[in-house]
N, C-alpha and C positions, 0 to 999 in steps of 0.2 A: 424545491429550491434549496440550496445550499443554504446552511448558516451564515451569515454575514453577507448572501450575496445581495445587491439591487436589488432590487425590484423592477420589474420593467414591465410598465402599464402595456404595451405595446403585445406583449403575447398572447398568442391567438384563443378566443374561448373554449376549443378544441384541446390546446394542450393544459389548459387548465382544466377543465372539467375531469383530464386523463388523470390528470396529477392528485385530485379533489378522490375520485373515482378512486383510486391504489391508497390514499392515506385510511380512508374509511374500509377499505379492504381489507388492506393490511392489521390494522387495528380488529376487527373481527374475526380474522385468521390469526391472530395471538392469541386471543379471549378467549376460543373455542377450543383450538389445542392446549392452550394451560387449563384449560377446564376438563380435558381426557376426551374431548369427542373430535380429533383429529382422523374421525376418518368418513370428516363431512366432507360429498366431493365440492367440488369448486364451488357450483351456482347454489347448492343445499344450504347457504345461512339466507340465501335471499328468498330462497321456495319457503322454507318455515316462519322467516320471519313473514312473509306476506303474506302466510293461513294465521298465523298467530294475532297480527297485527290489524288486517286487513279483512281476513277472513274472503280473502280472491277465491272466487272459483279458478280451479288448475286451468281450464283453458285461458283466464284473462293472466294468469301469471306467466303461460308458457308464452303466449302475447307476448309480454313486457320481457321478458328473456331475452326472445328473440330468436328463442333454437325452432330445430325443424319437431314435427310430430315425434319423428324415432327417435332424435336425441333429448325433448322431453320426457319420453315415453323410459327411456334407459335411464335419467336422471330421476325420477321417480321410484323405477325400481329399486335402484339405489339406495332410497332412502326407507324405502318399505324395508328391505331384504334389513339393513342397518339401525333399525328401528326408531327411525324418526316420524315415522309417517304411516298410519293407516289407512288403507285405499277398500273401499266397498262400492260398488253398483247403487247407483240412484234409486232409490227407491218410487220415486215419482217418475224417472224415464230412466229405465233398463239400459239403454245407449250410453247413459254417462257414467262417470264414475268420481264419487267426494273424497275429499281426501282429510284427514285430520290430522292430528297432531298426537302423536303419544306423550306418555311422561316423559320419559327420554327428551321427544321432538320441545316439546313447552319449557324444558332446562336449559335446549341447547339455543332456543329464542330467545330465553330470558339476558342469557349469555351475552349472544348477538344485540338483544337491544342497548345492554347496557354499555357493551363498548363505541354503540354508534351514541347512543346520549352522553360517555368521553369525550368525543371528539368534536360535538357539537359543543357542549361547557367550556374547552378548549377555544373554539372558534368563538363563543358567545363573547367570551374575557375577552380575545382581541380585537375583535372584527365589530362586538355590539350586537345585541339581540335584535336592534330596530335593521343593521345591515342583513342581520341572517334572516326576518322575514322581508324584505326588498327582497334577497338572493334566492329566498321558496318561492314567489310569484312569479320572480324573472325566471328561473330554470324548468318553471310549470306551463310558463308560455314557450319556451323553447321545446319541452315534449309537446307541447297541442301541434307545434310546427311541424312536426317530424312525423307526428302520429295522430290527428286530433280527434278519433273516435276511440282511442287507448288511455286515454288519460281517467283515473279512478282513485 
């Protein structure tokens, strides 16, 4: 939204959440390159932050992505080769593989978290903490809608 513009109740949940979606992006993508790790690829502040934060197994994050196995699989490398991330073989099933966080990867989360907890103090000020958890439950039912054995 523009500065000064209306506001117009009327826009569709879609282009908001787009808009919701790029400001928290955006903001992360500043945070990260002013911090020197500019050469995190796209989806790499949400891969680390969700081993750091969440502690996902890679498969339920590549889930939540939404990419295919190979472009997981390259997104990963990525971050290994880059060193955000260490990947080793399950030790309890050979088939899998865990993935961690290096010192690097736990800086450049720390980064990322603290610009999405910006943006969140930002929205608290104006919106009200009681809106911003109404707007986690509401947006938590719209993922169970879309996905509802995805949600974690």
């Amino acid at each position: 939204m523009v500065p000064g513009e209306q506001r117009d109740e009327n826009v569709p949940l879609p282009a908001l959440l787009r808009g919701a979606h790029r400001t928290y992006g955006e903001a992360v993508r500043q945070a990260v390159s002013a911090a020197g790790f500019d050469d995190l690829p796209k989806n790499g502040p949400y891969v680390i932050g969700a081993v750091a934060h969440a502690g996902l197994p890679l498969s339920r994050i590549i889930v939540h992505l939404g990419l295919s196995k190979q472009a997981a699989g390259q997104l990963v490398d990525a971050l290994v080769s880059r060193g955000y991330l260490d990947r080793e073989v399950d030790t309890t099933d050979r088939r899998r593989l865990t993935i961690s966080l290096t010192s690097r990867g736990a800086k450049a989360a720390a980064i990322t978290r603290r610009a999405i907890e910006r943006v969140d103090g930002e929205l608290a000020a104006r919106a009200g903490r009681k809106n911003m958890e109404v707007m986690r439950r509401t947006l938590a039912v719209v993922m169970e809608i879309g996905a509802p054995d995805q949600i974690s």
